[in-house]
C-alpha positions in Angstrom: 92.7 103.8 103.7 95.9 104.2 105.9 94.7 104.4 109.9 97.0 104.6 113.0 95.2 104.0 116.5 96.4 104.8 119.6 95.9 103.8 122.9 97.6 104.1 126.5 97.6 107.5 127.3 96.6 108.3 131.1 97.3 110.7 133.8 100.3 109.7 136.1 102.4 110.4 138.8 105.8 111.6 138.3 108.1 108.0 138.5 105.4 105.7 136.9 104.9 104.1 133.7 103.0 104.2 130.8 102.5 102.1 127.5 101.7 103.8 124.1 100.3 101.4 121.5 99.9 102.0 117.8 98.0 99.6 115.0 98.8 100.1 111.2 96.1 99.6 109.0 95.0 99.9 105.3 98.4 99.2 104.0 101.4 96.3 104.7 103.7 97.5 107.5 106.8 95.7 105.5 109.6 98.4 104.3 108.2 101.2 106.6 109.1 102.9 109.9 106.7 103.8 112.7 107.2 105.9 115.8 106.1 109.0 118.0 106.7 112.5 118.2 104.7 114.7 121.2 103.2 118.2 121.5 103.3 120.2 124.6 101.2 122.9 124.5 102.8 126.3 123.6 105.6 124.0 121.8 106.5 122.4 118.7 105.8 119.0 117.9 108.7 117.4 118.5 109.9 113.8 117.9 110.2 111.4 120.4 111.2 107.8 119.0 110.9 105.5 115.9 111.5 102.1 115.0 112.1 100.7 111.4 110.2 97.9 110.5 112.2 95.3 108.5 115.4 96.0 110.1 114.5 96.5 113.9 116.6 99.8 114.1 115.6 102.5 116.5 116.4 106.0 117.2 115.2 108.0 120.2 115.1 112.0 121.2 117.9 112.4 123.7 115.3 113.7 126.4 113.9 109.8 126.9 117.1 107.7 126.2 117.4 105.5 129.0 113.3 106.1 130.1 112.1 105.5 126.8 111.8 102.0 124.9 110.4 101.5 121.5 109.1 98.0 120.1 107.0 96.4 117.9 104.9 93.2 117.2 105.3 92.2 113.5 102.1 90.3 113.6 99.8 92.6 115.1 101.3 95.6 113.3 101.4 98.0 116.1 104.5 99.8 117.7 105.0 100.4 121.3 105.8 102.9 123.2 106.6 101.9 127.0 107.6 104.9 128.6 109.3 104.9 132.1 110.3 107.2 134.9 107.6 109.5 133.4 108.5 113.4 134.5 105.8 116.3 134.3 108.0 117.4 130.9 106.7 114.5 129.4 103.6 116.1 129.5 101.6 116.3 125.1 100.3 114.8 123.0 101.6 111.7 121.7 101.0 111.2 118.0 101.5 108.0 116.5 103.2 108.2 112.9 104.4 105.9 110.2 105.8 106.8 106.8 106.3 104.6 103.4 110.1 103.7 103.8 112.3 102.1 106.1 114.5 105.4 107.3 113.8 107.1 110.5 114.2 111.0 110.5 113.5 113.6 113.4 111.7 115.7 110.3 107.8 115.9 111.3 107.2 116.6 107.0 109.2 113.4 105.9 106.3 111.4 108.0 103.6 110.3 105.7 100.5 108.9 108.4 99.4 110.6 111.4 97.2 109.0 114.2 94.7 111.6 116.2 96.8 111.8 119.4 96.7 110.4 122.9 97.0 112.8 126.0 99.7 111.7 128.3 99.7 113.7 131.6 102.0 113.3 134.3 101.7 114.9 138.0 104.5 116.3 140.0 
């Protein structure tokens, strides 16, 4: 069984930080990509960064360029998420999501795992 778990989400002030964390489990992380998209409500879920695992490659939604930073730690299988300079349009949910090869696409269908979301709210 292939499980994603989240954790970091919070309510914050407009400026502050947050970290998103995501484990991998039930299958080897080796020759897949992880990331995040986000869901506003009203809105599409749209994505927000990924990371390839054997090559260290990342690709990120021009909205969090520059506020945005996505990492992982190879031997606890999770991905991070550290999100900066957090602005009330940051505001969804965060979804975890991982896929069974290497290449990183903005395409929601070419994902293969989904984790059950964590609410990130930030105050103006």
């Amino acid at each position: 069984q292939v499980q994603l778990v989240e954790s970091g989400g919070g309510l914050v002030q407009a400026g502050d930080s947050l970290r998103l964390s995501c484990a991998l489990s039930g299958r080897t992380v080796s020759s897949t990509a992880m990331g995040w998209f986000r869901q506003a409500p009203g809105k599409e879920r749209e994505f927000v960064a990924a990371i390839s695992w054997p090559a260290d490659r990342t690709y990120y939604a021009d909205s969090v360029k520059g506020r945005f930073t996505i990492s992982k730690d190879n031997a606890k299988n999770t991905v991070i998420l550290q999100m900066n300079t957090l602005k009330p349009e940051d505001t969804a949910i965060y979804y975890c999501t991982a896929r069974n090869n290497y290449y990183i696409t903005q395409t929601q269908a070419s994902w293969d795992y989904w984790g059950q979301g964590t609410q990130v709210t930030v105050s103006s």
